[in-house]
Structure formats: structure tokens, C-alpha cells
LOTOR-6067 format. One record per residue (C-alpha): residue in three letters; chain; x, y, z. Coordinates in nm, 3 decimals. Layout:
% LOTOR-6067
{atom "ALA","A",{X,Y,Z}}
...
***
This chain:
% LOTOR-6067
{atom "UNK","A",{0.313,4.924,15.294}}
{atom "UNK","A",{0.274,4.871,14.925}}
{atom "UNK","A",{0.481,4.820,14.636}}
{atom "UNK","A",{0.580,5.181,14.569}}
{atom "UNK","A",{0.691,5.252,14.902}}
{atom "UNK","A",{0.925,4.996,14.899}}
{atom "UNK","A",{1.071,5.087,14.544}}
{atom "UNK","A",{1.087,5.427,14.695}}
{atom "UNK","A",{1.339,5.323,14.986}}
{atom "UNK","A",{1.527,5.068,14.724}}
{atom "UNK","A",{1.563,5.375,14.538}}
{atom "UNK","A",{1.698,5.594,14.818}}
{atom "UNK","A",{1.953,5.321,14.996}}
{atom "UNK","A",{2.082,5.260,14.636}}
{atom "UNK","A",{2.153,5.662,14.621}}
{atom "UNK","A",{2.294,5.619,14.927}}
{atom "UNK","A",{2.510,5.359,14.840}}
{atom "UNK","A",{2.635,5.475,14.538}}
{atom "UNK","A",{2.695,5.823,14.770}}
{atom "UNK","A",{2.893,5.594,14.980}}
{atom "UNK","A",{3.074,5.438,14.713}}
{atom "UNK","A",{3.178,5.742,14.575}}
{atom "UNK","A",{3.011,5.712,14.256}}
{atom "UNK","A",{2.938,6.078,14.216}}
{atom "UNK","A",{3.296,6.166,14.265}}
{atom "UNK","A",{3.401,5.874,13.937}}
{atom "UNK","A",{3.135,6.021,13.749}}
{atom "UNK","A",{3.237,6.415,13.815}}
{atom "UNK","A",{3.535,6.280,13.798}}
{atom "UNK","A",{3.517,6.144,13.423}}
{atom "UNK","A",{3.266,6.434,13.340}}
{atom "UNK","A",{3.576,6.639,13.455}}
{atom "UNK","A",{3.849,6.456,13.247}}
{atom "UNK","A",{3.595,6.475,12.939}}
{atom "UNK","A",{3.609,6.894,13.015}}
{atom "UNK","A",{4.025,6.883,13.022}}
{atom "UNK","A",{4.013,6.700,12.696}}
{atom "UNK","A",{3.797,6.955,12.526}}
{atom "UNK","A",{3.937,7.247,12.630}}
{atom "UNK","A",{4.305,7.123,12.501}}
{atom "UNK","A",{4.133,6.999,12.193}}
{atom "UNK","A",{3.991,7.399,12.190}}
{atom "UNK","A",{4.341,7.516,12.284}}
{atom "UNK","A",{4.487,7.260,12.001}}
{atom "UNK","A",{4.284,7.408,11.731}}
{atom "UNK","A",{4.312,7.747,11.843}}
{atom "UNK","A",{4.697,7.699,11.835}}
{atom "UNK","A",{4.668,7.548,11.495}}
{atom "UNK","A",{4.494,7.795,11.324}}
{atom "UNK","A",{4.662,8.081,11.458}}
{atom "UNK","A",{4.986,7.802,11.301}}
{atom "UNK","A",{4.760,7.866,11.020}}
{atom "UNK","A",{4.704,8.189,10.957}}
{atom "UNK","A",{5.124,8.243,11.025}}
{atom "UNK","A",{5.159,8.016,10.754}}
{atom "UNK","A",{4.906,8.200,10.500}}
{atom "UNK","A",{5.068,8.530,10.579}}
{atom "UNK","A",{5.389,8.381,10.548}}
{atom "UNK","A",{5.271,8.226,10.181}}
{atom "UNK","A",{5.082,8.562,10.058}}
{atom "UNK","A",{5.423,8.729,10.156}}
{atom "UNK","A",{5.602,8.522,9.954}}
{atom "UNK","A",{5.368,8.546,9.640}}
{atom "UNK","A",{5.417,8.910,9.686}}
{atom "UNK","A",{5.769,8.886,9.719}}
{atom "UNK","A",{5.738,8.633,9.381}}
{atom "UNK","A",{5.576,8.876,9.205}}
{atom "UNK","A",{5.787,9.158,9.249}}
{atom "UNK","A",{6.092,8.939,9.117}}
{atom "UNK","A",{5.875,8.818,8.842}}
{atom "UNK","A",{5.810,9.202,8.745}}
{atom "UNK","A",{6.155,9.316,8.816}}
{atom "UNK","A",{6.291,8.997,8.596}}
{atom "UNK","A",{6.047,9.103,8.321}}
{atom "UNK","A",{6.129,9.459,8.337}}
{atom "UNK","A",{6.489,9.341,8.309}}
{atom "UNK","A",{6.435,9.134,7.989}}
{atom "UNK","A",{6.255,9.366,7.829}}
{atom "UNK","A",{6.534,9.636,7.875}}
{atom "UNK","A",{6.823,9.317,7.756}}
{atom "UNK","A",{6.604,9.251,7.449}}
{atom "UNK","A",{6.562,9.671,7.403}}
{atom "UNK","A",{6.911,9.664,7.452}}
{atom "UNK","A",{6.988,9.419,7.207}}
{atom "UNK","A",{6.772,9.551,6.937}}
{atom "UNK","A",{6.913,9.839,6.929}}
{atom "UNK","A",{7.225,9.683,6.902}}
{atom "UNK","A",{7.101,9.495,6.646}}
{atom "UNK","A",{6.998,9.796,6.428}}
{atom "UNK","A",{7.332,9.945,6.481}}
{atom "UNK","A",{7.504,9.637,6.386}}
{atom "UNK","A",{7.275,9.650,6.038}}
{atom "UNK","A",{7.310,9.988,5.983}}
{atom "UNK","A",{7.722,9.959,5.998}}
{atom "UNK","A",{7.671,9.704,5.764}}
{atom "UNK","A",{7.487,9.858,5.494}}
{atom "UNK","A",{7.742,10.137,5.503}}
{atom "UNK","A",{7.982,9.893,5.515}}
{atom "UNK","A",{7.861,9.733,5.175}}
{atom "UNK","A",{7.766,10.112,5.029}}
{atom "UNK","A",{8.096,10.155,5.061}}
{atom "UNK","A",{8.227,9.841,4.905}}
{atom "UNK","A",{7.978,9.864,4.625}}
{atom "UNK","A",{8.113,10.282,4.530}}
{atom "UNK","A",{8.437,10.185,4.566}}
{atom "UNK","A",{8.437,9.894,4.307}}
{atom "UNK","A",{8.204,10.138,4.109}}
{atom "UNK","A",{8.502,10.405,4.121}}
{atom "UNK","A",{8.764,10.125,4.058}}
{atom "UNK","A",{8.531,10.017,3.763}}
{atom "UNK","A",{8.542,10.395,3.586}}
{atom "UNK","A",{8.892,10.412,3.658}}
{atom "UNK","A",{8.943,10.099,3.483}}
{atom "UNK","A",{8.709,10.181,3.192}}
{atom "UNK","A",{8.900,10.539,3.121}}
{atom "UNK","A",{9.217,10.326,3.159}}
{atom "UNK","A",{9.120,10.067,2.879}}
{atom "UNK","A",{8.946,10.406,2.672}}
{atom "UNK","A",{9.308,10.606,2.701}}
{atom "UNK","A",{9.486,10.294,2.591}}
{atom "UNK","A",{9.253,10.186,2.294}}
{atom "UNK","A",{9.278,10.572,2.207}}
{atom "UNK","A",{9.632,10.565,2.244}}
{atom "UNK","A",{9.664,10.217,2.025}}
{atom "UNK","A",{9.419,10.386,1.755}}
{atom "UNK","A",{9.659,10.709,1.746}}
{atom "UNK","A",{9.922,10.523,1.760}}
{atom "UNK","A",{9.791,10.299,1.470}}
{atom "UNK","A",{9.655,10.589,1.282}}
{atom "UNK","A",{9.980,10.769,1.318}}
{atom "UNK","A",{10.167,10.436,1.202}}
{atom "UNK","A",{9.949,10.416,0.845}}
{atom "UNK","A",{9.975,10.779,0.795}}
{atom "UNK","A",{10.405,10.762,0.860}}
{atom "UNK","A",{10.389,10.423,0.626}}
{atom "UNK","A",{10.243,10.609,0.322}}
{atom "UNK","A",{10.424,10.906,0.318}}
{atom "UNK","A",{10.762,10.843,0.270}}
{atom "UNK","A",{10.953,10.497,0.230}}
{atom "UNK","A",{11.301,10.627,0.354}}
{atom "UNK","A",{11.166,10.759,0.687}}
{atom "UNK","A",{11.058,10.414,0.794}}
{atom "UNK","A",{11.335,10.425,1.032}}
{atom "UNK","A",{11.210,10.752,1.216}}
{atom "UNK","A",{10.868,10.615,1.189}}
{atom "UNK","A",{10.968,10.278,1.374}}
{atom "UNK","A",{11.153,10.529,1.612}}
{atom "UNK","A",{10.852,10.742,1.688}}
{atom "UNK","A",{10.618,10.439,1.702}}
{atom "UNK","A",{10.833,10.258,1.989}}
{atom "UNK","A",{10.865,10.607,2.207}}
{atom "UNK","A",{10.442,10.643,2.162}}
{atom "UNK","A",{10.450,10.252,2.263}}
{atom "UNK","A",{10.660,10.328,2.535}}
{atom "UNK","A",{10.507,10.680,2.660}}
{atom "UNK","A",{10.157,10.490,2.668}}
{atom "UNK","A",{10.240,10.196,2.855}}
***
């Protein structure tokens, strides 16, 4: 009986013991456990990303959703300022007639006023011119003169 033979049973009452014990049932036992905690930690991260993946749908959805209000606001502005530009124009354009017809009517009241102040200086110089011509003709018809002068006078005014 030597040394190895003796290690050998050691060997094989210590598996026994440990059989006995139960040892192999803690340590499939824990191996076990250690299986259940990676498969929820699987499950977990399976749930998660498919959380994930919701959530990036959800987000791209909403960019979309974004960007068609962004387009339709834009579209909308562009019509408002369209809108107001033409209004704009319209507003100028009334204007300009507005002051065209300012400026031709002073222009007409202008020639009326300078054919008014012609007739009355030609009225004044025939009235004037009729005056000397009555005043050196005849001294006793200075009262038909004055007479004739203040009708003209009056007639002209």
C-alpha cells in the first residue's frame, strides 16, 4: 500500500462525502440560480430594446409629423407674406393715383386761376384803356364816362 493508493481512497470518501453532504445539489443549485439570473437579464434587455425601438419609432414619427408642420407653416407664410405683398402693391398703386390725381387737379385749379387773373388784368387794361380814351375826348361826358367805368368795374368783378 503506497502513498497513491491512499490519496486515491482520500479522494473517493471525500467525493463521497461531499455526495452525502449534498454538495452537488448547492453547487447545481447556485449554477442554477446563476442560469435564472441570465436569462431575466436576456429577457430584461430584450424587453428594453424592443422599449427601445417603440421609442425610436415613436421619435422618427414625430420628426415626421414635425416636419410636415414645419412645411405646412412655411407654405403658410409664404402665401401671408404673398398675400401681403400684393396688398402692398395695391395699397401703392391707389396711392400714386391718389397723388396723380391731387397733383392734375391743383394743375387744373392753377390754369383756372391763371385765365382768371389774365381775364381780370385784361379786363383792368380795357377798362383802363377805355378810361384814357373817354378822358380825352370830351370834358362834359365825364359823367357818362364815370358811369360806364363803374358798370365795366362792376360787370368784371
Amino acid at each position: 500500500m503506497d502513498a497513491e493508493f491512499f490519496f486515491f481512497v482520500g479522494a473517493v470518501l471525500m467525493v463521497a462525502m461531499f455526495g452525502y453532504l449534498g454538495v452537488h445539489k448547492m453547487i447545481a443549485g447556485a449554477l442554477d440560480s446563476r442560469i435564472d439570473k441570465v436569462k431575466n437579464e436576456l429577457s430584461e434587455a430584450a424587453r428594453l430594446r424592443a422599449e427601445a425601438e417603440a421609442l425610436v419609432k415613436s421619435f422618427v414619427a414625430k420628426t415626421a409629423e414635425a416636419e410636415a408642420q414645419a412645411a405646412t407653416i412655411v407654405a403658410q407664410a409664404k402665401a401671408e407674406a404673398e398675400a401681403l405683398a400684393k396688398e402692398a402693391q395695391a395699397r401703392l398703386e391707389d396711392y400714386v393715383a391718389r397723388r396723380t390725381r391731387q397733383a392734375e387737379d391743383k394743375i387744373a385749379q392753377a390754369e383756372a386761376q391763371a385765365a382768371a387773373d389774365v381775364r381780370s388784368a385784361a379786363v383792368d387794361a380795357a377798362i383802363k384803356a377805355s378810361e384814357n380814351i373817354l378822358k380825352s375826348g370830351a370834358a362834359d361826358v365825364s359823367a357818362f364816362v364815370e358811369q360806364g367805368i363803374a358798370s365795366v368795374k362792376s360787370l368784371a368783378n
